[in-house]
C-alpha positions in Angstrom: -31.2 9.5 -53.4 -29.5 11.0 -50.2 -28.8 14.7 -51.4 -28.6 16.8 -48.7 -28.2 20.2 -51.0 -26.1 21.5 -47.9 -23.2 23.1 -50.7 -22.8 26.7 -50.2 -22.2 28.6 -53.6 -18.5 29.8 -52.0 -18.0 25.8 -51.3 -19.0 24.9 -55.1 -16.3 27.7 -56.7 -14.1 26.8 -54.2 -14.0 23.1 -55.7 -13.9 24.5 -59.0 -11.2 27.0 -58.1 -9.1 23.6 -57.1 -10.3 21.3 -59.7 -8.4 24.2 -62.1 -5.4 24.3 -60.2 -5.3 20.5 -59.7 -5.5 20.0 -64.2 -2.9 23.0 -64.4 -0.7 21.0 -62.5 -1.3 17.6 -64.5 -1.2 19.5 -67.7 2.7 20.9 -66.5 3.5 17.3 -65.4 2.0 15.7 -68.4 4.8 17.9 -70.7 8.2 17.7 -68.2 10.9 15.8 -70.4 12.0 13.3 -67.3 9.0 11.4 -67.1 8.4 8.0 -68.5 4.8 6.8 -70.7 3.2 5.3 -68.1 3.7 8.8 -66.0 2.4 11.2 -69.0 -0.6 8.9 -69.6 -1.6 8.8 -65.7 -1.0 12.7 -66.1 -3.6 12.6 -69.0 -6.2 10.6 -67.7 -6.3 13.3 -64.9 -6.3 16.1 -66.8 -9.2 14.7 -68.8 -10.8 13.5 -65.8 -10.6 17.0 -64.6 -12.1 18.3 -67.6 -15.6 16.7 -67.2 -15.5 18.2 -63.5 -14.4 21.5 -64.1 -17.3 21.4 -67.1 -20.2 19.8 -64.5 -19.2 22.5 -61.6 -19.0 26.0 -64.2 -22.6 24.2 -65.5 -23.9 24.4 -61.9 -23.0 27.8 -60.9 -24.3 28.6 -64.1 -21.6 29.7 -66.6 -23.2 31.0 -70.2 -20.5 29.3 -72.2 -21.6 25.4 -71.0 -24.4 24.7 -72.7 -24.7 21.1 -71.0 -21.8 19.2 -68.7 -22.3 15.9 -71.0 -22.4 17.7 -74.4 
């Protein structure tokens, strides 16, 4: 492993801070009425996507309601 545990705490809510922002936005895009399938389901895999990383990062700076990121 190459870790170099170089994150600052500010650095890891940062990320989390826009990993939020970054799902809001999918989840807005995901429901506009102009967009096609293919569009919403892109949309969706992000969002989702976003989910486990927003989950992982609120596990690390230790947040009482996530138990465990893979659960």
């Amino acid at each position: 492993m190459n870790y170099t545990y170089s994150r600052t705490w500010e650095e890891i809510e940062e990320m989390l801070e826009r990993a939020e922002r970054k799902q809001n936005m999918h989840f807005t895009k995901m429901h506009e009425k102009h967009i096609n399938k293919h569009e919403v389901i892109a949309h969706m895999r992000n969002y989702k996507a976003l989910e486990g990383v927003i989950k992982a990062l609120k596990w690390t700076l230790g947040d009482k309601d996530v138990e465990h990121p893979l659960v």
